[in-house]
N, C-alpha and C positions, 0 to 999 in steps of 0.2 A: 664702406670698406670693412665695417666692424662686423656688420652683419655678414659679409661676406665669406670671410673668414670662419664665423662660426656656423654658416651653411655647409663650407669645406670641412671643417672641424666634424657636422655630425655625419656627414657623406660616407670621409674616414674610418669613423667607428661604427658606422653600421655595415662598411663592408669588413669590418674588421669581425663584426661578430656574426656574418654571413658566413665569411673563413671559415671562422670559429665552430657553428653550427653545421656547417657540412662536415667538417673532421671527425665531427661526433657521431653523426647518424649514418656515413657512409659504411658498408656493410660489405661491398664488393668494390672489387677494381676493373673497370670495362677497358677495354683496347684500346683506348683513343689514353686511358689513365697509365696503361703501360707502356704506351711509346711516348709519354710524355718523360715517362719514371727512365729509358730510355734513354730518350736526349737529353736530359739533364745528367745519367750518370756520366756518359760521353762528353758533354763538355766539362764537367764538374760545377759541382755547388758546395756550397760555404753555408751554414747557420750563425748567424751573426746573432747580438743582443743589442741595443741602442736605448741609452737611456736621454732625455730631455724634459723639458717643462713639458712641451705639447707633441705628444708622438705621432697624432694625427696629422699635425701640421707636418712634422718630418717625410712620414710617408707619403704626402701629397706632392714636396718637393722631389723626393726621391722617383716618382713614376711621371713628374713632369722634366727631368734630367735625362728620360728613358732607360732608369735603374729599376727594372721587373724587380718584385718581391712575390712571392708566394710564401704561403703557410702561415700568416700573418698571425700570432699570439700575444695577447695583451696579461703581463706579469704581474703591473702592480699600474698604478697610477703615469708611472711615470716610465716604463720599461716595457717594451716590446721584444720580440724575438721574430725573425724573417728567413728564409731562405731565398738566396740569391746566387747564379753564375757566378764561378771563381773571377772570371773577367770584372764582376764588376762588385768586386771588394772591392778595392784601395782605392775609386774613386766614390763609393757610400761612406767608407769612413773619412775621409778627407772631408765632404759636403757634410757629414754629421758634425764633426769638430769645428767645421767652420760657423754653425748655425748653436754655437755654445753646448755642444750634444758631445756624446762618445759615446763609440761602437766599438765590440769587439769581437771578437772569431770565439766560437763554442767549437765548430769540429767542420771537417776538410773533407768530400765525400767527392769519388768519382774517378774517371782513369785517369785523368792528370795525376791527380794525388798517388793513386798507385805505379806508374810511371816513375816518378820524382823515388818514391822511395822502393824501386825495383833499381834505380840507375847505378846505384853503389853496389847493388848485388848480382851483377853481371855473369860472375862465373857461377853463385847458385843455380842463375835463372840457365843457362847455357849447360851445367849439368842435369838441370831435370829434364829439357827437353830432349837430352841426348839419351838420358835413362829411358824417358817414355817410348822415343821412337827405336831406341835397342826390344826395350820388352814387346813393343808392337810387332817386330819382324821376327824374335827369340818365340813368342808364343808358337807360332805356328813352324816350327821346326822340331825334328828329333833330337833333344838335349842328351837324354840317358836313354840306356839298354838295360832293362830289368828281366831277370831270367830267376825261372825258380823251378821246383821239380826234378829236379834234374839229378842223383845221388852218384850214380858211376861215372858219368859220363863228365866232361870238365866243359866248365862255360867257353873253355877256347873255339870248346869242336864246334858248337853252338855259333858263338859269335862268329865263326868263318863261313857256316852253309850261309850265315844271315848277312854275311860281307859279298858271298856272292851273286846275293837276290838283288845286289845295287843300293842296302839300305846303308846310309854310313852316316855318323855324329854332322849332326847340322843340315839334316835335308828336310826339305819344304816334307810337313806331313802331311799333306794331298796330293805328293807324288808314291805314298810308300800301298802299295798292296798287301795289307795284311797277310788277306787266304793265300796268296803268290809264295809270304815267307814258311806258315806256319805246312804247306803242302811241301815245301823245299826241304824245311826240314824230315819230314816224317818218309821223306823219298830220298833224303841223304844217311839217315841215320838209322838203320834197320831197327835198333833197340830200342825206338821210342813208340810206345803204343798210343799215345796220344799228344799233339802238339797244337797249341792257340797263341796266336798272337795278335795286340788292338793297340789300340794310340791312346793313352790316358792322359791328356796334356801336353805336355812334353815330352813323356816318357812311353818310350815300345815296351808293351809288357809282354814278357815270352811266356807261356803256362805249357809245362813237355812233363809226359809222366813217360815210365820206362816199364818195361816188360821185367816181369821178377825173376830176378835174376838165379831163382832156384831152378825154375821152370825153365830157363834160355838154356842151360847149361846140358840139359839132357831132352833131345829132340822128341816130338811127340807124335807119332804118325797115324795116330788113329784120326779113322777118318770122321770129320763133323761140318758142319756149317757155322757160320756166324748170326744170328737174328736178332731185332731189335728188343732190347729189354724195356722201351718206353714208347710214347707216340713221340716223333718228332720231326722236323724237317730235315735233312742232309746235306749239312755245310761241307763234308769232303767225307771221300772214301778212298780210300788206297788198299787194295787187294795186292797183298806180296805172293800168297797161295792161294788158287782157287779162281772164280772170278766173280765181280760186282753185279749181283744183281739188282739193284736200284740206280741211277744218276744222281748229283750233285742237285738237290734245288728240289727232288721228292718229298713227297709228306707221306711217311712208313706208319703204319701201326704199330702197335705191343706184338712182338710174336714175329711180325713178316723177317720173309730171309733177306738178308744183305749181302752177303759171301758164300756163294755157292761151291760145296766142295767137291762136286760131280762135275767133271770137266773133261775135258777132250784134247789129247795134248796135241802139238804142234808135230804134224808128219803124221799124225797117227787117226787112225777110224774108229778107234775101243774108245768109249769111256773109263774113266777110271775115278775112282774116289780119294781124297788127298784130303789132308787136318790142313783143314781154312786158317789162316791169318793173315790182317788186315788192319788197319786204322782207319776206324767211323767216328767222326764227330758229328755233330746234332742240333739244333736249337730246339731247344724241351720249354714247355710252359705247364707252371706250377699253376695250382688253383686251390686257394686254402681259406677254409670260411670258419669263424669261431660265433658264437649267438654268448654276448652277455647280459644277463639279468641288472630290471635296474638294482635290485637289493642285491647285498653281500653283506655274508656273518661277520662277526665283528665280534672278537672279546671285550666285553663290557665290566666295569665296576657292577655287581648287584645291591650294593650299602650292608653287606653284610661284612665285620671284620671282628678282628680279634688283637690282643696283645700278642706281639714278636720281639724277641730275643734272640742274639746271636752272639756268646761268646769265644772271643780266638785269644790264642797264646800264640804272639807272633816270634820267640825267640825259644819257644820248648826242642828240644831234639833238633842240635844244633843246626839253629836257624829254620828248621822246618816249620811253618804257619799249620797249626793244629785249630778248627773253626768247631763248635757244636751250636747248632739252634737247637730253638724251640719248636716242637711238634704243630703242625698248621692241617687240618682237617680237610684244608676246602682242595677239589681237583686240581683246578686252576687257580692263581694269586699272582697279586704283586705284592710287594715290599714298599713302605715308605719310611724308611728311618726316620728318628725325631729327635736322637740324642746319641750321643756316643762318652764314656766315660773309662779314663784309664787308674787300674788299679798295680799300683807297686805294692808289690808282696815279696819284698826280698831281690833278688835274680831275678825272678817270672813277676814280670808284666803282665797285668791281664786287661784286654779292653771289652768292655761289656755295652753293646749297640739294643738300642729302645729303639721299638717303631711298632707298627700294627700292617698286619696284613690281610689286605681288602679280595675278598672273593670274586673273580669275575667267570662271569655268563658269557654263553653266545647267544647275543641278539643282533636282529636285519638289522641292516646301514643301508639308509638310501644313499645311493650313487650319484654325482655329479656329473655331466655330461664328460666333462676331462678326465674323470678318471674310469668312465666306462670305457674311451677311448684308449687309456692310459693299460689296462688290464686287456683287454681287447689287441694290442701290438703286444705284449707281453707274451703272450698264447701264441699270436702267429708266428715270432720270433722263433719260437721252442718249436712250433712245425714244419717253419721253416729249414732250421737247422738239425731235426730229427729225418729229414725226407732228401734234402738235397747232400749231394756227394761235396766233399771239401775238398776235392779238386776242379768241380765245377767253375764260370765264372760267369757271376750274373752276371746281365748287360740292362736289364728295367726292373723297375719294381714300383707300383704301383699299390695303393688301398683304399678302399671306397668302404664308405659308413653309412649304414642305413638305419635309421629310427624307426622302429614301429610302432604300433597304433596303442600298443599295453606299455609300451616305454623301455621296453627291451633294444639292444642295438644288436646288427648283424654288421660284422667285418669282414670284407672278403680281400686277400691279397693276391695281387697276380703275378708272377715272377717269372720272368724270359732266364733262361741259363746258357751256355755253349758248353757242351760237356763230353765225354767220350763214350760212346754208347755202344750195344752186343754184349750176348753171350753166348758160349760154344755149348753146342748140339749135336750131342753124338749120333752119328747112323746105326 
């Protein structure tokens, strides 16, 4: 019986450091290990600690009881630690104190446990999912009406052409046709030269420039055309004078006509020539490339310096700060104070600052990848913002980085706009 026992005994601790040794070396978690991780969160598991004379002994009785343990770790001599189904605490611990032992709970893992301590919080849990499925059906609706551009004209006029395209506060934004409002408008509203409207989120954004109002005020009857001032496609044309020479959906050149002011009127056999006007808008693509070197100059210390002085009377001529330095030869410098020293001389305070001032050079800086990149968006920035109209609205923008073979990088940016495009051309 003795030996027996101590056959169970070594059985025990060699599957214990079987456990043991696979927790150690395992490296990955295969399929069969996450729907184990699975079903154990789903029922729940408990980490218990059990200490007694003989731990092996305990866990042999514990898996002939059919009380599963896993993760089996050995503490000290006389203490193990185990994870088991919350089912089947209370009867581990009862069999462990029966057998002179005691067990205790280290920590409570799985949905039971989150369950128990969600059931008091009923009205959180019932507000958040009432938030979640608001913001789930709110996303895709029209929240706000954002209007801009717009100087003479009052948002009222605006928000009524756009109340009777059918768009109104809380409609599905997959039912709203953009081109439908921004053509509504520039066909209700004679005095806008240019109108866009898109869905940014939740919000319609209105973009309307207007006709200058110096120019509206006294009619201009000479006769011209309208031509494109860029390459672009033609998202809408509206000819009020003259008529459209391209369609909706063409790809125009620099230069081609849009608005022909040679026309033929209604009832009538003569041509005649009339001053074109119209509203063309466009989808224009930018193409902007900057090439940065891997070096840049760089002011440097050269170790060449000198002694600096800088004395100020901060209260001479009432209250006015009066400074004099010391002459410094070098083109370039910095300053590094080293002392500062206040002198009472009556009334006048005088503070008299020590330091030396170190000469610096321009020498190459090799460049790091970031901030080739970093200088390289900096440039396109400033091209981009010197080229494009600030009433334009992007809609993409893109940038692609290329490394070359000498370590130079090329940036190139690509940029979609929707913008108002023509200009008149006299005959």
């Amino acid at each position: 019986m003795k030996a027996h026992a101590e056959d169970r005994g070594r059985r025990a601790r060699k599957m214990i450091r079987i456990h043991h040794s696979a927790k150690k070396n395992s490296k990955e978690i295969g399929a069969a290990d996450r729907y184990m991780f699975l079903w154990k969160f789903t029922r729940g598991y408990v980490k218990i600690r059990m200490r007694c004379m003989r731990p092996e002994k305990m866990v042999n009785l514990l898996l002939a009881e059919g009380i599963s343990l896993h993760n089996i770790e050995r503490e000290n001599k006389s203490t193990i630690t185990a994870v088991t189904e919350t089912g089947n605490c209370m009867p581990l611990v009862e069999l462990t104190e029966l057998h002179g032992g005691e067990a205790c709970v280290l920590e409570q893992r799985g949905l039971p446990v989150l369950l128990r301590s969600l059931k008091s919080r009923f009205m959180l849990i019932a507000v958040l999912i009432i938030g979640f499925a608001a913001m789930c059906i709110l996303s895709h609706r029209v929240l706000l009406i954002d209007i801009s551009g717009c100087d003479a004209l009052e948002p009222s006029e605006i928000l009524s052409v756009v109340a009777d395209c059918g768009v109104r506060i809380g409609m599905p934004s997959a039912k709203l046709n953009a081109e439908r409002v921004a053509d509504s408008l520039l066909n209700a509203l004679p005095t806008l030269s240019f109108a866009d409207a898109g869905i940014c989120g939740v919000v319609l954004k209105i973009n309307v420039s207007e006709y200058n109002s110096a120019a509206s005020t006294e009619e201009n009857t000479e006769p011209c055309g309208i031509y494109a001032d860029k390459d672009c496609v033609i998202l809408s044309i509206v000819a009020n004078k003259g008529n459209a020479a391209v369609r909706k959906g063409a790809a125009v050149r620099q230069g081609q006509l849009l608005i022909d002011g040679d026309i033929t009127p209604e009832g009538s056999s003569e041509r005649v020539l009339v001053h074109s006007r119209g509203t063309i808008t466009g989808q224009v693509a930018y193409r902007f490339s900057v090439e940065i070197g891997k070096t840049a100059p760089k002011l440097c210390q050269s170790g060449n310096s000198c002694e600096y002085t800088q004395i100020s009377f901060p209260t001479l001529f009432k209250g006015k700060k009066i400074t004099r330095e010391s002459r410094v030869l070098y083109d370039e410098f910095e300053i590094t104070l080293e002392s500062c020293e206040t002198l009472n001389a009556g009334l006048l305070p005088v503070r008299v600052y020590k330091g030396r001032a170190h000469e610096l050079v321009v020498a190459e800086k090799n460049l790091t990848y970031d901030e080739m990149t970093a200088a390289a968006n900096a440039k396109l920035d400033a091209e981009m913002k010197s080229s494009i109209p600030k009433d334009a609205r992007i809609i993409a923008k893109s940038t692609d980085f290329i490394q070359q073979a000498d370590g130079t990088l090329i940036a190139v940016l690509n940029v979609q706009t929707i913008e108002n495009i023509g200009y008149i051309q006299y005959y």
